[in-house]
VEXSE-970772 format. One record per residue (C-alpha): residue in one letter; y, x, z. Coordinates in steps of 0.25 Angstrom, whole numbers, padded with zeros to 4 digits, always signed. Example, Ala and Ser with C-alpha at 12.3 -4.5 7.8 and 13.67 -1.06 7.14 Angstrom:
2
A-0018+0049+0031
S-0004+0055+0029
END
This chain:
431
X+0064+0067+0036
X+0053+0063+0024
X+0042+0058+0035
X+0046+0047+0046
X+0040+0048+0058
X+0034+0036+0063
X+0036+0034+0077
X+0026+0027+0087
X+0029+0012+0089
X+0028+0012+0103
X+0042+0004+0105
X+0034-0007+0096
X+0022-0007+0103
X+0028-0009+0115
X+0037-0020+0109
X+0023-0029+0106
X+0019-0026+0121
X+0007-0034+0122
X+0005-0040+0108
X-0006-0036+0101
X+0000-0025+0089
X+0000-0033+0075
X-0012-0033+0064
X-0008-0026+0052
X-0013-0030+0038
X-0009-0021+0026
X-0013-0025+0012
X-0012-0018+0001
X-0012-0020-0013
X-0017-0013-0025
X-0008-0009-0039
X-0002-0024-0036
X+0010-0024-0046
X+0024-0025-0037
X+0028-0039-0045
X+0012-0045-0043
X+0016-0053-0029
X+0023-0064-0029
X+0031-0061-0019
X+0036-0050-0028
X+0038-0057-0040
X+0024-0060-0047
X+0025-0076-0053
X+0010-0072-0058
X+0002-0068-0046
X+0001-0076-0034
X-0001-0071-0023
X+0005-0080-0013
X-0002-0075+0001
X+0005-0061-0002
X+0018-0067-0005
X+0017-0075+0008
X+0018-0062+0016
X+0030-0060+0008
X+0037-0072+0013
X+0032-0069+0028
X+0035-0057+0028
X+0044-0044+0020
X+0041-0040+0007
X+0047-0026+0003
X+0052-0024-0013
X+0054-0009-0011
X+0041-0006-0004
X+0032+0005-0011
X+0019+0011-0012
X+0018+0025-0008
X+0011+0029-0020
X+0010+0024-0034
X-0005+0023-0033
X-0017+0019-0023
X-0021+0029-0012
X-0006+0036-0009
X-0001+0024-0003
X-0014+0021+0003
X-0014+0033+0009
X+0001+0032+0013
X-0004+0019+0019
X-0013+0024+0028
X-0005+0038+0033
X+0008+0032+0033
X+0013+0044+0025
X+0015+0048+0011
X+0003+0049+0004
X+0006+0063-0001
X+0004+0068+0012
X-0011+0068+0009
X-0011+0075-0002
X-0015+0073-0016
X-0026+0065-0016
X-0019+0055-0008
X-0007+0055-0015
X-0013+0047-0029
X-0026+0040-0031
X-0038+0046-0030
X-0045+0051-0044
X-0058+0056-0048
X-0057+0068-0042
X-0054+0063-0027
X-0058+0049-0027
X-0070+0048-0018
X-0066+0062-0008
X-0052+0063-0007
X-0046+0053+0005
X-0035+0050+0016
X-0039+0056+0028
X-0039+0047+0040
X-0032+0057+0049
X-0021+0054+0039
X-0020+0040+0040
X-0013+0033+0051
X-0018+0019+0048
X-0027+0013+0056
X-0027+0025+0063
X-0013+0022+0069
X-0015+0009+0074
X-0030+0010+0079
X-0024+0014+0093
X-0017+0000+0095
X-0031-0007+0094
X-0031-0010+0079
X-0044-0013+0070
X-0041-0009+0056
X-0046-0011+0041
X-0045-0007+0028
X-0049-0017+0018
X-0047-0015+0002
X-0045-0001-0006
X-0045+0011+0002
X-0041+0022-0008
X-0039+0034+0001
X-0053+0039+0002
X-0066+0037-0003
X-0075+0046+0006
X-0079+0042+0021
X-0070+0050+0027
X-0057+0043+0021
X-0063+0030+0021
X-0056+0018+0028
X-0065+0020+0043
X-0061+0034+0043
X-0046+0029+0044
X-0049+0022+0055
X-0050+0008+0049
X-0061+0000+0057
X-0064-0009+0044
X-0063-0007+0029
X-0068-0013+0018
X-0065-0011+0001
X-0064-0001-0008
X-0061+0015-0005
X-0058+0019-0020
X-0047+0013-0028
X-0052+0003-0037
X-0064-0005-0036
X-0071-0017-0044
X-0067-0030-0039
X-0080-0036-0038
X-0090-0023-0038
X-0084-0016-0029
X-0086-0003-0038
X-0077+0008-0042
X-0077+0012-0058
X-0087+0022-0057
X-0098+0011-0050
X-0096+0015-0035
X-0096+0006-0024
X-0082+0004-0018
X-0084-0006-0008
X-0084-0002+0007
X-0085-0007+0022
X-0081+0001+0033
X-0085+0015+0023
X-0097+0011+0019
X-0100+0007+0005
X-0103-0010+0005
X-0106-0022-0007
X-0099-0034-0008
X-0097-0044-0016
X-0084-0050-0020
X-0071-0048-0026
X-0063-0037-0018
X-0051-0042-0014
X-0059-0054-0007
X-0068-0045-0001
X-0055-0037+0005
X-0049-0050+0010
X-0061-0055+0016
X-0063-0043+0022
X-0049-0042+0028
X-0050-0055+0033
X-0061-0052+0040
X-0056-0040+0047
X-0043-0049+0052
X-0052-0057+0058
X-0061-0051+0066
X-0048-0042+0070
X-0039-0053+0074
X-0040-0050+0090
X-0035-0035+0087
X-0025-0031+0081
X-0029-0023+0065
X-0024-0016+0054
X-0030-0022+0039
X-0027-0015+0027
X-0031-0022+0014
X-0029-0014+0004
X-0033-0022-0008
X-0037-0016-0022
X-0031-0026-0030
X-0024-0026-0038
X-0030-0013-0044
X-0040-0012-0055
X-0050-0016-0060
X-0043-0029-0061
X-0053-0039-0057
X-0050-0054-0054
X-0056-0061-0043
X-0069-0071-0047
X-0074-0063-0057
X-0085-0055-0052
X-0090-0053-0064
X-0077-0045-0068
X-0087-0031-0063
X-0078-0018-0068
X-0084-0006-0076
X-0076+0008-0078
X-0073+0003-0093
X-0066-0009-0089
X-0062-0004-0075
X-0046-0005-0075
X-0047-0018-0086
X-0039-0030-0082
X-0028-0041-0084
X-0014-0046-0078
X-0024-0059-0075
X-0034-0050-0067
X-0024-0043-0060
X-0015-0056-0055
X-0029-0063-0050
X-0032-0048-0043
X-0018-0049-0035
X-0020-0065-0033
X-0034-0061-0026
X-0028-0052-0017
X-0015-0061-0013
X-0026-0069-0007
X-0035-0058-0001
X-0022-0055+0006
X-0021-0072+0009
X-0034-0071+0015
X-0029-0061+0025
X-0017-0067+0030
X-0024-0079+0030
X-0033-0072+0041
X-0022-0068+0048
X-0018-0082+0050
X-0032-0086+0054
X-0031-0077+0065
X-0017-0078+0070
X-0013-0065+0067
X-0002-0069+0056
X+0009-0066+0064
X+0004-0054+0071
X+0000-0046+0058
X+0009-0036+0049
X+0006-0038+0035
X+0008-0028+0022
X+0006-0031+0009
X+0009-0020-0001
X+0004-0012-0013
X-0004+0001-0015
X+0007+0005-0029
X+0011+0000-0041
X+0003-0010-0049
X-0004-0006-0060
X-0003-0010-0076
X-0009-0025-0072
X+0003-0025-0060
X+0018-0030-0063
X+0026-0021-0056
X+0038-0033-0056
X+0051-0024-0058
X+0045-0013-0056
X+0041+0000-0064
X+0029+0006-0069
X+0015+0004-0061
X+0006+0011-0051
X+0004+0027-0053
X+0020+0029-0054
X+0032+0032-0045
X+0039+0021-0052
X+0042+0008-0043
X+0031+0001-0052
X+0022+0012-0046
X+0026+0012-0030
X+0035-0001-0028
X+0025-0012-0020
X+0025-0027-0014
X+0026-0026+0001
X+0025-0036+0011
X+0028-0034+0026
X+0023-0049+0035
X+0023-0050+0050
X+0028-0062+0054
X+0037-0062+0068
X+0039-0047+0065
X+0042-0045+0049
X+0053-0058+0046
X+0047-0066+0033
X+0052-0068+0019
X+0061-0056+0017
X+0061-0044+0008
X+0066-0031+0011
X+0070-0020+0003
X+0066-0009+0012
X+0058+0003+0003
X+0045+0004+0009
X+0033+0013+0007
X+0016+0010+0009
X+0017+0019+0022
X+0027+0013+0028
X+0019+0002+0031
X+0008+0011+0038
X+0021+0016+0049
X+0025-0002+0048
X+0010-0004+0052
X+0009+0007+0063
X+0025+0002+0069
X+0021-0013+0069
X+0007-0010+0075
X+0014-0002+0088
X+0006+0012+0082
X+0009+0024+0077
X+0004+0034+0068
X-0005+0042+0072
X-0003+0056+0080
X+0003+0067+0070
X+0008+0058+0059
X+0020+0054+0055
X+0021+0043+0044
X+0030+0044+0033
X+0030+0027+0032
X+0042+0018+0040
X+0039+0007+0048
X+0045-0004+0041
X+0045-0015+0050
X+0060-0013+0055
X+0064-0016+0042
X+0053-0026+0040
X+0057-0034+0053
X+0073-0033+0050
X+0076-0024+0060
X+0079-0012+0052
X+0087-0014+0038
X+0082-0009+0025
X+0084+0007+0024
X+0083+0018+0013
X+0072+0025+0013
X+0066+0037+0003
X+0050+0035-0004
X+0042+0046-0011
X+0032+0044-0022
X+0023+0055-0030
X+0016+0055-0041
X+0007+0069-0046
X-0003+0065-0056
X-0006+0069-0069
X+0006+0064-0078
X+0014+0059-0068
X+0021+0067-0057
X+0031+0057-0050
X+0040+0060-0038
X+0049+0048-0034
X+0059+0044-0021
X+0064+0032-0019
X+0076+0030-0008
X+0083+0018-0006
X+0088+0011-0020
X+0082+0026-0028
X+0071+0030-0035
X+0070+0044-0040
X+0058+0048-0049
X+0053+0061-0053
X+0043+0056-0065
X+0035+0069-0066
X+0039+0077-0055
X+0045+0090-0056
X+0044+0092-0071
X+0059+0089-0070
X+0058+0087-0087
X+0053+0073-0083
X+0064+0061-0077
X+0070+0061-0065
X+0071+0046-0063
X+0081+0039-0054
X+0082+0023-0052
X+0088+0014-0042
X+0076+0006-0039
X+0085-0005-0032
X+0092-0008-0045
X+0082-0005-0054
X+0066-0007-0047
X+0062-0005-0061
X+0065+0010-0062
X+0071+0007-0078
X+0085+0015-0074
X+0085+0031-0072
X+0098+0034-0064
X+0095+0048-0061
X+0104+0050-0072
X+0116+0045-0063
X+0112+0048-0049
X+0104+0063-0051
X+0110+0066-0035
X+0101+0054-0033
X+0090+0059-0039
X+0091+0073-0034
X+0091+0068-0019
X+0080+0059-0022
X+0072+0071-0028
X+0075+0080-0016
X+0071+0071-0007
X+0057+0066-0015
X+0053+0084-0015
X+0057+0083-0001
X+0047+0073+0002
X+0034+0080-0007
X+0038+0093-0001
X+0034+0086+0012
X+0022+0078+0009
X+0017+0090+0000
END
């Protein structure tokens, strides 16, 4: 079976008893470069608060995005299912034409709604980009906060979108503010954790760094125009991912404050690939591809007394997976009539399940790039402009080679043909 059905915790609810269910916090980067943490390598970034959930909790090195650019794995986040579900609009970043009226309707989304009847407050605090109009913004979904930007990109210090809209907003309503975004987002977070610590809450930060424009912090005179819009420099990007390495200080720092470290699930990961500023370590090509450049992520697990510290696992994970972790840990379940195609992870995570093999779907369809890729276990299988069989069939052992310089399908085309069969079978069933 393609979809896994995600059953309801009940024997892990009961399992708490009387404890109060764990707060969650997911934060989520933008285009960050697989190589640009420290705790994955980067000796020119620091970004020692991210790499401290590293060491306190699991960091994954096969853990992907579930789409090569912004809103799919957004919207896979959210509904806990492949993004292609939704349809087009849904499956690749919203252009011209949809940008302000296409959106994720929040029947289809299963957080916060999953976890609202287990007496959790929710917000969302960063980049949206899964609807522009009221009905798809952030409250529609059930989040009883939100604050940032609903489009994709925004001027770090305006708070403007390249065509001179407003793009800053409170709880759906338009706002001014003055500051540098991702300060505003942390302080804002910070503020949510504490006036929630007495009840248990769901805080998802998804930040727009490191996406352009690429706009250092202290310089707010640095304001963007469309002429100089995607303009920037390695120096500007390291200085945009050492801001938000503290932003993400500054919540756990809360946390503390409140005595809520240990009772509090922690994510970090990333959104896709980075982009031309990114270093994708190992890895090939960047964001907008299938390659492992495109999809591969950082991802960090921490719950102390529940997730042992300082491992590394090798499990192959996927952004909704973390939705089904997030609703298993909380004692919830999806709500009624969906069935997620994400896995809970914590089993693995705590060591009570070993590593297992599993199979991931990617799609690209845009103009001059159609894309269909499988991974399962140590294989990749790429068709690199799908069905114009004129165009490579690529085949690569990603354990052995992550940097996807070796075809194979030259010596294992029964490999590849399974891995083919089995990547139609699953568009045939999100079509």
């Amino acid at each position: 079976m393609l979809r896994r059905t995600f059953l309801q915790a009940a024997p892990l609810a009961a399992a708490q008893g009387a404890r109060r269910p764990p707060n969650i916090v997911f934060f989520l980067s933008d285009d960050m470069g697989y190589g640009d943490l420290g705790c994955y390598g980067s000796r020119e970034i620091r970004t020692p608060h991210i790499d401290r959930l590293a060491r306190q909790g699991v960091r994954f090195t096969s853990a992907y995005a579930n789409g090569p650019v912004c809103t799919p794995t957004r919207t896979a986040f959210l509904t806990g299912r492949y993004q292609q579900r939704f349809g087009p609009a849904l499956e690749w970043a919203f252009g011209p034409a949809n940008n302000k009226t296409a959106g994720l309707r929040p029947e289809d989304s299963v957080l916060p709604r999953g976890l609202r009847p287990l007496g959790y407050k929710s917000a969302c605090i960063g980049k949206w980009h899964v609807g522009w109009s009221p009905q798809f913004r952030p409250p529609a979904h059930g989040f009883d906060e939100s604050f940032g930007i609903l489009l994709g990109n925004a001027d770090m210090y305006s708070h403007k979108y390249h065509d001179g809209s407003g793009d800053l907003w409170e709880n759906g309503e338009p706002v001014r503010r003055e500051g540098y975004l991702t300060e505003l987002i942390a302080g804002k977070a910070v503020s949510f954790v504490e006036r929630h610590a007495g009840s248990p809450f769901f805080l998802y930060v998804p930040f727009n760094a490191v996406h352009w424009p690429f706009q250092s912090p202290g310089r707010p005179a640095d304001i963007r125009t469309p002429q100089n819009w995607r303009d920037g420099e390695r120096a500007d990007y390291v200085r945009m991912t050492e801001a938000m390495d503290a932003a993400v200080g500054r919540v756990m720092d809360a946390l503390a404050r409140k005595g809520l470290d240990r009772d509090t699930l922690v994510i970090f990961t990333n959104d896709n690939g980075g982009e031309r500023l990114s270093d994708s370590g190992p890895l090939f090509h960047v964001k907008g591809t299938v390659f492992e450049g495109g999809i591969r992520v950082p991802a960090i697990a921490r719950w102390p007394g529940r997730i042992p510290a300082g491992r590394a696992t090798a499990q192959q994970a996927i952004t909704m997976d973390f939705t089904a972790t997030i609703l298993a840990a909380a004692g919830a379940a999806a709500p009624a009539g969906i069935t997620l195609d994400g896995e809970d992870l914590m089993p693995v995570l705590a060591g009570r399940a070993p590593v297992h093999e599993r199979s991931f779907f990617w799609r690209v369809r845009q103009p001059g790039r159609h894309q269909l890729a499988v991974r399962r276990g140590r294989w990749k299988y790429i068709d690199d402009n799908t069905g114009n069989r004129g165009f490579p069939e690529l085949l690569f052992d990603i354990e052995a080679d992550p940097g996807e310089r070796r075809n194979l399908y030259y010596r294992h085309q029964d490999i590849a043909r399974s891995l083919r069969a089995e990547a139609l079978r699953w568009e045939a069933s999100v079509s």
